[in-house]
C-alpha positions as CSV (number, residue, x, y, z in Angstrom):
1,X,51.4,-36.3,58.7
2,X,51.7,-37.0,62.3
3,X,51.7,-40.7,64.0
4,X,47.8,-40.5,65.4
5,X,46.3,-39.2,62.0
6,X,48.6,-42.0,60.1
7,X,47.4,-44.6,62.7
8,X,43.1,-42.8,62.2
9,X,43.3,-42.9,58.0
10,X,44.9,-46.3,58.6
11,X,41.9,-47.7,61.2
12,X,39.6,-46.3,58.6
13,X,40.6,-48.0,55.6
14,X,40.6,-51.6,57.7
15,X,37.0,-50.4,58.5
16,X,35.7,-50.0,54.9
17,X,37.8,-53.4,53.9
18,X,36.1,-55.0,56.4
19,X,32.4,-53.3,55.1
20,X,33.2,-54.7,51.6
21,X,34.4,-58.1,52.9
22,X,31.1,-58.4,54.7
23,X,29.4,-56.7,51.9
24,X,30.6,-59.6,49.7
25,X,30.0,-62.5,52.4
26,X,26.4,-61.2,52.6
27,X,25.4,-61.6,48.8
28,X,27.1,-65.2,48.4
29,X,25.0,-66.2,51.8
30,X,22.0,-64.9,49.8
31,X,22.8,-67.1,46.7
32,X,23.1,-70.2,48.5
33,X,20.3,-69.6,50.7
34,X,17.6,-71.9,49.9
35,X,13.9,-71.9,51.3
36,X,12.7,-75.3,53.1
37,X,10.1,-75.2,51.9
38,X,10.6,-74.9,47.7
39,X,11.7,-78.1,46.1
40,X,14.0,-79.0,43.3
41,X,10.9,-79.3,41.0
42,X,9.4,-76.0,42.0
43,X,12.9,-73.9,41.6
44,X,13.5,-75.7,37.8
45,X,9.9,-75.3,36.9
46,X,9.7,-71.6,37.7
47,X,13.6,-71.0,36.2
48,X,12.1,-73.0,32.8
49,X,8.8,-70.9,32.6
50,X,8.9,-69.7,29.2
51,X,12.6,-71.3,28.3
52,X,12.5,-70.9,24.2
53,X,14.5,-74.2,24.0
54,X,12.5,-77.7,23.5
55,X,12.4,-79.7,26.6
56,X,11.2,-83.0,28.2
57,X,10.1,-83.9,31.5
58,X,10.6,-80.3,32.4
59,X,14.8,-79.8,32.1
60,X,15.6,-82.6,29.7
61,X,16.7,-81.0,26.2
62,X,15.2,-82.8,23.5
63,X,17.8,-85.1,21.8
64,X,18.8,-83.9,18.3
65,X,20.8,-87.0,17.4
66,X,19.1,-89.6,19.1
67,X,16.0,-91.0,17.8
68,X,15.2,-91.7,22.0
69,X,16.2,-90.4,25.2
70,X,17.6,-93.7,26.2
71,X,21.1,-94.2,26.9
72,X,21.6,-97.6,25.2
73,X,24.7,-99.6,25.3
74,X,26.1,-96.8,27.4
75,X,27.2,-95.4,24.0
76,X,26.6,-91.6,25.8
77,X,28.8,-92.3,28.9
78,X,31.6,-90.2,29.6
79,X,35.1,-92.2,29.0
80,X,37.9,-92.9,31.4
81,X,41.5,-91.9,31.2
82,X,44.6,-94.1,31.9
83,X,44.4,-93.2,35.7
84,X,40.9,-95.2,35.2
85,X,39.2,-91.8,36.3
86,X,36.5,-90.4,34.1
87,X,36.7,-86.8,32.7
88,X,34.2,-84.0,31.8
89,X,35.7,-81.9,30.3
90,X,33.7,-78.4,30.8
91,X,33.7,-74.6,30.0
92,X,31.8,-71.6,32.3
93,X,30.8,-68.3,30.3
94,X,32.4,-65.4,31.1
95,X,28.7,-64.4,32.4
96,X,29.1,-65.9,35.4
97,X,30.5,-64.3,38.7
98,X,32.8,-65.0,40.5
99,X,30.1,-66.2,43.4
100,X,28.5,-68.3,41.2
101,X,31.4,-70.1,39.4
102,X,32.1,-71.3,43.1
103,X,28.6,-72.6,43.6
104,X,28.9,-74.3,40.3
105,X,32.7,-75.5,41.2
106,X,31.1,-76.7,45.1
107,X,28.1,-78.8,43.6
108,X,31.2,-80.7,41.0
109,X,33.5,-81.2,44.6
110,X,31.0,-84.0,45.6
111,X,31.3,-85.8,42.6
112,X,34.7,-85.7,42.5
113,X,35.2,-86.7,46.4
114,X,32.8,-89.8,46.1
115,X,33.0,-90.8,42.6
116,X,35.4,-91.2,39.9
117,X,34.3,-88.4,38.1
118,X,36.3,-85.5,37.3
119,X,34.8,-82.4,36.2
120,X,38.0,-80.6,33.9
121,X,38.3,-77.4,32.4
122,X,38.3,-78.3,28.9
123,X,41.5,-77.8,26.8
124,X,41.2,-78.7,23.4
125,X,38.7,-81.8,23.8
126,X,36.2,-82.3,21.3
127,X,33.1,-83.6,23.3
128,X,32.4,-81.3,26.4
129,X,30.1,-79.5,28.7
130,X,29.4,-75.6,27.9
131,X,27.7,-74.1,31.1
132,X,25.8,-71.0,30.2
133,X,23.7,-68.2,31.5
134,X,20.5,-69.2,29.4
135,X,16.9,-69.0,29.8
136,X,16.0,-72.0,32.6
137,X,17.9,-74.9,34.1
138,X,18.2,-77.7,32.1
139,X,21.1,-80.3,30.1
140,X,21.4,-83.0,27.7
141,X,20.9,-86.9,29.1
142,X,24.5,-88.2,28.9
143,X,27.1,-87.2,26.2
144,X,26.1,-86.2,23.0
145,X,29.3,-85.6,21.4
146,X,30.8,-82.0,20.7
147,X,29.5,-79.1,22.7
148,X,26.8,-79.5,25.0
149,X,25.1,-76.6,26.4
150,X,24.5,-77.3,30.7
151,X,22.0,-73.9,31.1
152,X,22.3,-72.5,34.5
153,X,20.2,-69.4,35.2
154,X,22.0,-66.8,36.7
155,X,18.6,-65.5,38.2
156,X,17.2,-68.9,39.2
157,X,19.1,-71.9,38.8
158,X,22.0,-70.7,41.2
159,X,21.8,-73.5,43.7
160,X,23.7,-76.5,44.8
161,X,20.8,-79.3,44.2
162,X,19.9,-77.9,41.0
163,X,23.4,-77.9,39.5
164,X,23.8,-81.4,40.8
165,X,20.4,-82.3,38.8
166,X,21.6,-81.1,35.9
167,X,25.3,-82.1,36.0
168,X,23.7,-85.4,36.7
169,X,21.5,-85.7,33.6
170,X,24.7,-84.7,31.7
171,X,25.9,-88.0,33.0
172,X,23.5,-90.3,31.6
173,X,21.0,-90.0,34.4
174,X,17.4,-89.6,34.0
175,X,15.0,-88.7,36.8
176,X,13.9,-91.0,39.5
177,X,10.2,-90.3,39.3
178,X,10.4,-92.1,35.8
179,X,12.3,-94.9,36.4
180,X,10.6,-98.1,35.1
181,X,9.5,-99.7,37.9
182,X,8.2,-96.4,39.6
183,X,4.7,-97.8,40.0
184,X,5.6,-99.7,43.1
185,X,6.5,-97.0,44.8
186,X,4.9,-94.0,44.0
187,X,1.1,-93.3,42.8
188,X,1.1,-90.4,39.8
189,X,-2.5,-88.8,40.0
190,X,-2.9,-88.0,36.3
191,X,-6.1,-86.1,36.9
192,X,-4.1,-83.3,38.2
193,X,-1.7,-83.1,35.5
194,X,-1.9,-80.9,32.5
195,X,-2.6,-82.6,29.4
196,X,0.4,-80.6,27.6
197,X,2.8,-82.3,30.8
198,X,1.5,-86.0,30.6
199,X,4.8,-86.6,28.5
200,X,7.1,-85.8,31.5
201,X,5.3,-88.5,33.7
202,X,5.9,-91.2,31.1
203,X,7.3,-94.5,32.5
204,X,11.2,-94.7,30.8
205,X,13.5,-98.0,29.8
206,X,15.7,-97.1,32.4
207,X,18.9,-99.2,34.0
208,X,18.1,-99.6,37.6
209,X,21.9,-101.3,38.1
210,X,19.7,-103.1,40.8
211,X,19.9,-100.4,43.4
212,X,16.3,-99.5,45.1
213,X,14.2,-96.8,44.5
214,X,15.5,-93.7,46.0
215,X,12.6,-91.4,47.7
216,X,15.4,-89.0,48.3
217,X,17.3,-88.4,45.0
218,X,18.1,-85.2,43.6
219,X,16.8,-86.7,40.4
220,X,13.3,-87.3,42.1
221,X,10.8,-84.3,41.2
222,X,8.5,-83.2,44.3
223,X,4.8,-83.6,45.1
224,X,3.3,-80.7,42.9
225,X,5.5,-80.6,39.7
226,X,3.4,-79.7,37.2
227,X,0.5,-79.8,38.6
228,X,-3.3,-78.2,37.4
229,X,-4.6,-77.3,40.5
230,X,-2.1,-75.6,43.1
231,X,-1.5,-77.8,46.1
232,X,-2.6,-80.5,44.6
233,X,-0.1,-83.6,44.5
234,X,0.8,-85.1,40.8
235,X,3.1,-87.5,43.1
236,X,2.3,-89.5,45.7
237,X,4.4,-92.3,47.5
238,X,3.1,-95.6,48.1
239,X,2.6,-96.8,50.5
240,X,3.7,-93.9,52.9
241,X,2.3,-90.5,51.4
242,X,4.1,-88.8,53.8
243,X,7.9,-90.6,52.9
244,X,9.7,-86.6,51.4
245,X,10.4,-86.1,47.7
246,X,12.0,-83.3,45.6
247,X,14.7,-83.0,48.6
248,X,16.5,-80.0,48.4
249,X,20.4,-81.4,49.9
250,X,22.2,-82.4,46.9
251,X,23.3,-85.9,45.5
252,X,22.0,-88.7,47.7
253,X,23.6,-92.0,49.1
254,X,22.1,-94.1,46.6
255,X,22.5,-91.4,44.0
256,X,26.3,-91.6,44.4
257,X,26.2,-95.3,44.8
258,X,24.3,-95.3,41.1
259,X,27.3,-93.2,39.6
260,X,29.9,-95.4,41.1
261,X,28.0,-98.6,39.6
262,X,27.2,-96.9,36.0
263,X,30.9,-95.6,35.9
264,X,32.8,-98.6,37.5
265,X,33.8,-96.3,39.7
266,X,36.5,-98.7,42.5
267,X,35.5,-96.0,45.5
C-alpha cells in the first residue's frame, strides 16, 4: 500500500471517529437539555404518572417503618465518619448508561463541593442508597435503614434538578411548599386541587433551622402541580404572585445553607 492511500484510509478513519464523537456529544446535550419553560413539578408529575409504588406529595415514598413522615430527633440523618464528613453510601443499576451515571455523578458534585456530604459507592455498608431505573422519580425522606430504593427514570427523570430533589429527600429534606410556616408566603388555592391530591398540600412539622423561606428551592413544587384545571395556579406567592417557583437550576443558596445547618457541616 502506497504512502497517499495509507495517508486517505488513515484521514477517513479520523473522520468516522470524529462522526461518532459528535454522535455521542449530541445525545448527552439532548439529555441534559431542559425546556424553560417545564418545572421540576411538571417533569416529576409526568415521570410518576401511573408509578405502581405508593407515594406522598407526589415523589415521597410512603414510609414503611415510620408511623410519620417526620424526621424526629434526626434519628434518619445520615452519620459522619472520623474525618467529620458525612457518607452515603450509594449503588447505580447496571441499567443505566454511561450518559446518565454522569448526570447522576454531576447533580452529587455540588453536594459534595458546598457541603459535607459525600456521596460513596457503597462497599459493604448496611444502610445505603440503591438508584434504579423504576417507574417515576421519587426517594425515601431521610435514612430508613438498609436499602433504599432512589428511582430515577431513565425516560423522564434524567435531569440535574430532579436528581438533586430527590437526593435531597434522601437527606431528610421535605419540600419547601409544605414547610410549616408556608402560609405567610404563599397562598394554596384548594379549589383547584384534586380531591385525591389535597394530601400533598398538607402543612408538615418541619425544622426550619431558622433560615427563611426559599421561593427558589429545588424542593419548592411550581405554580400548577397538581392542578384540576390546566393553567390554573394551585400555588400562589404572597405577596408577589409573580416572585418564580419550581426553578429548574439545581440546589439553591439557602438550600445548601439548610444542608450545612442540618448536617453541621464547618464549610
Amino acid at each position: 500500500m502506497n504512502t497517499r492511500a495509507s495517508f486517505s484510509i488513515l484521514l477517513l478513519l479520523c473522520g468516522v471517529s470524529q462522526a461518532l464523537f459528535l454522535k455521542e456529544q449530541k445525545l448527552a446535550d439532548m439529555l441534559v437539555t431542559e425546556p424553560e419553560d417545564v418545572d421540576i413539578t411538571t417533569k416529576i408529575l409526568e415521570s410518576n404518572n401511573g408509578s405502581t409504588e405508593l407515594l406522598i406529595e407526589g415523589d415521597l415514598v410512603f414510609p414503611k417503618t415510620r408511623n410519620a413522615i417526620y424526621c424526629f430527633n434526626n434519628n434518619c440523618l445520615w452519620k459522619k465518619n472520623s474525618n467529620n464528613l458525612v457518607e452515603v453510601p450509594y449503588t447505580v443499576n447496571r441499567e443505566f448508561t454511561y450518559n446518565e451515571k454522569k448526570i447522576i455523578e454531576n447533580g452529587m458534585m455540588t453536594f459534595h463541593s458546598k457541603t459535607c456530604i459525600r456521596f460513596v459507592p457503597r462497599s459493604s455498608q448496611t444502610d445505603y442508597i440503591s438508584i434504579e431505573n423504576r417507574d417515576g422519580c421519587y426517594s425515601s425522606l431521610g435514612r430508613t435503614g438498609g436499602q433504599q430504593v432512589l428511582s430515577l427514570n431513565r425516560d423522564g427523570c434524567m435531569y440535574n434538578d430532579l436528581v438533586q430533589h430527590e437526593l435531597n429527600h434522601a437527606l431528610g429534606f421535605e419540600h419547601e411548599h409544605s414547610r410549616s410556616d408556608r402560609d405567610k408566603y404563599i397562598k394554596i388555592n384548594w379549589k383547584f386541587i384534586s380531591p385525591d391530591m389535597v394530601e400533598a398540600f398538607q402543612k408538615q412539622n418541619t425544622n426550619n433551622q431558622n433560615t427563611p423561606y426559599d421561593y427558589g428551592s429545588v424542593m419548592h413544587y411550581g405554580r400548577t402541580a397538581f392542578t384540576n384545571q390546566e393553567g390554573k395556579e394551585t400555588i400562589t406567592p404572597i405577596p408577589d404572585a409573580s416572585v418564580e417557583i419550581g426553578q429548574t437550576r439545581g440546589l439553591s443558596n439557602i438550600d445548601i445553607l439548610r444542608i450545612n445547618k442540618l448536617y453541621g457541616c464547618s464549610i
